[in-house]
C-alpha positions in Angstrom: -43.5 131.7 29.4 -45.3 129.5 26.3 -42.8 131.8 23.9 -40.0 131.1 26.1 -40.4 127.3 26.1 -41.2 126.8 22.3 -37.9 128.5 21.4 -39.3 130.4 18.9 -37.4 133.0 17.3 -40.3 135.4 16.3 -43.6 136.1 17.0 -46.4 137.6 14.3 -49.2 139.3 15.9 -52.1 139.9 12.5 -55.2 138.5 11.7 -58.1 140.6 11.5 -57.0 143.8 13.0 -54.1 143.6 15.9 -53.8 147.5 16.6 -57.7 147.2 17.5 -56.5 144.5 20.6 -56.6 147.2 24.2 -54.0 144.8 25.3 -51.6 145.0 22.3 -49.7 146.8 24.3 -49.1 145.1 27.3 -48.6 141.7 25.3 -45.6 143.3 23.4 -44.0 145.1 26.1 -43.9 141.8 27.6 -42.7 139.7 24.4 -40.1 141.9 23.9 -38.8 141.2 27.3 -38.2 137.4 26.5 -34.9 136.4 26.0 -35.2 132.7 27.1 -32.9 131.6 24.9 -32.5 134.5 23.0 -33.9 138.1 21.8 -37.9 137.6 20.2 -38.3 139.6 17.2 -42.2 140.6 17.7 -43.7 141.4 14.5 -47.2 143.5 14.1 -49.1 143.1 10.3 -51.9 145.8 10.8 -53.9 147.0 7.4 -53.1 150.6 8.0 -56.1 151.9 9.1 -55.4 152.3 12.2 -53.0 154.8 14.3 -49.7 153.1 14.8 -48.2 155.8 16.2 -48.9 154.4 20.0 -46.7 150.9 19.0 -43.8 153.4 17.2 -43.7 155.1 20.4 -44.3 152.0 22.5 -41.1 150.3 20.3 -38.3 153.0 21.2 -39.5 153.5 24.8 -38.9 149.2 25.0 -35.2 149.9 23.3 -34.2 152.5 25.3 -35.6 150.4 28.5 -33.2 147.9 27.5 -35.5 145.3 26.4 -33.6 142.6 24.4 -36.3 142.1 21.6 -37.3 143.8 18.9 -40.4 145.1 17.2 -41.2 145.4 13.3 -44.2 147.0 11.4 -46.0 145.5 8.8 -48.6 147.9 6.9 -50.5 147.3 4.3 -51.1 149.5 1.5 -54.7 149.4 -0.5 -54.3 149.1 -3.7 -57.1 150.1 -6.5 -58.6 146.7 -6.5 -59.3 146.9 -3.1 -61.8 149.4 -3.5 -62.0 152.9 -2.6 -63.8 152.6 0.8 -61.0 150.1 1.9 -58.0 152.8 0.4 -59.8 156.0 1.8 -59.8 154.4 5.6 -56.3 154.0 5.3 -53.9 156.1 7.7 -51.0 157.6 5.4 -49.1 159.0 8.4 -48.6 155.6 9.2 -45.7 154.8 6.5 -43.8 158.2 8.3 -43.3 156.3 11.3 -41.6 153.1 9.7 -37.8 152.7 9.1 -35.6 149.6 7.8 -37.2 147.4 10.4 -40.5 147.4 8.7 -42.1 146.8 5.9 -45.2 148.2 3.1 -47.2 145.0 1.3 -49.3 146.3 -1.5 -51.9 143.5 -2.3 -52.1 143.4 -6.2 -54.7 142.0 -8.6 -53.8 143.4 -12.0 -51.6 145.5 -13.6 -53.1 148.7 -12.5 -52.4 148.0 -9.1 -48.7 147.4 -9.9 -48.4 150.8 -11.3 -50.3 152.0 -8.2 -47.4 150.3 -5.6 -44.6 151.8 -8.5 -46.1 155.1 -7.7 -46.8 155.0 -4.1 -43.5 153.8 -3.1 -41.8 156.6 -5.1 -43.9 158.9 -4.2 -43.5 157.7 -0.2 -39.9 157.8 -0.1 -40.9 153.9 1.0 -37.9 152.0 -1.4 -34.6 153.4 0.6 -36.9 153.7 4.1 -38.0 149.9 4.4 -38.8 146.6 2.7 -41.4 146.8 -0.2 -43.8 144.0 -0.6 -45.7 142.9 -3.6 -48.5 140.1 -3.1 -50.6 139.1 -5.4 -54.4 138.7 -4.9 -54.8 134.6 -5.0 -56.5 133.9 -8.0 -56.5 137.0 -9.7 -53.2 138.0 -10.9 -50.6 135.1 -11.8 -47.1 136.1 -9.8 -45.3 135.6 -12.9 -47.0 138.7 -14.6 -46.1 140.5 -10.8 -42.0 139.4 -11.1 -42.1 140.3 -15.2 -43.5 143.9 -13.8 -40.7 144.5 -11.5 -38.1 142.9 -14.1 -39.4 145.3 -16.8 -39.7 148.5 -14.8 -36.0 147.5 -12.8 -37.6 147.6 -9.3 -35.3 144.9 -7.6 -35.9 146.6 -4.5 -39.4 145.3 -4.3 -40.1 141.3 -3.0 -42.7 139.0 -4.1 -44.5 138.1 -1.7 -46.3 134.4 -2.4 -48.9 132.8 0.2 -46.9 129.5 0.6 -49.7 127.8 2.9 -52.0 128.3 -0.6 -49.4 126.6 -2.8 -48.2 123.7 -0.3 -51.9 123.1 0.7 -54.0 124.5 -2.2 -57.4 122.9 -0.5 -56.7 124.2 2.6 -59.2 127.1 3.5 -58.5 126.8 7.4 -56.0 126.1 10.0 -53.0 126.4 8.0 
């Protein structure tokens, strides 16, 4: 009902880990069904290592109930500078389930990892399947050297992805 009054248009679920929530579920199922004054576009960022197959499922059982919103993936994809722990608790079968309602954000902090995402992507079948998303680690790699990368290598299909909150309010650690 809070949704419904706010007029919101969309809804992000992310922050730690959402697919981790036994609820998730139920909340979605339930956002999707708003459409006070229009459809919600519900949108689930998740870190990949986690089985989304119960949400892929979850989204075409909502569609083909008739439920006017809409549901979009967001998965990470650990680069190199994320360490190989982090990239070997990833789930690949994940990025089979996602289609041009979803995206891939590879987190990059050098140059290496941008070769990394170049590869992945290709080797995924992820540029004609959904949106690819470049972000760079704050700090670490200046998005200028990110956008010369996918000028020189002719990956338009790609989008830099820049933490506004960090630019607008640079010494603003919380609550932004």
């Amino acid at each position: 009902a809070w949704v419904a009054e706010t007029g919101v248009s969309c809804v992000t679920l992310t922050g730690g880990e959402p697919l981790l929530q036994p609820y998730l579920p139920d909340l979605v199922q339930t956002l999707l069904a708003v459409d006070d004054p229009r459809p919600l576009r519900v949108e689930i960022e998740t870190n990949g290592s986690r089985d989304l197959s119960p949400m892929a499922h979850l989204r075409e059982a909502c569609a083909e109930a008739g439920l006017p919103g809409s549901l979009h993936f967001t998965v990470d994809w650990k680069t190199p500078t994320a360490g190989e722990a982090v990239s070997a608790a990833m789930r690949r079968e994940n990025y089979d389930l996602l289609d041009t309602r979803d995206a891939v954000k590879f987190v990059v902090g050098a140059e290496d990892d941008l070769a990394f995402m170049e590869r992945c992507a290709d080797e995924a079948g992820l540029w004609d399947r959904c949106s690819v998303l470049v972000s760079p680690v704050w700090g670490a790699i200046e998005p200028a050297e990110i956008a010369a990368y996918l000028i020189e290598r002719g990956l338009d299909r790609a989008r830099l992805q820049l933490q506004l909150h960090k630019i607008i309010w640079p010494d603003e650690t919380r609550g932004v």
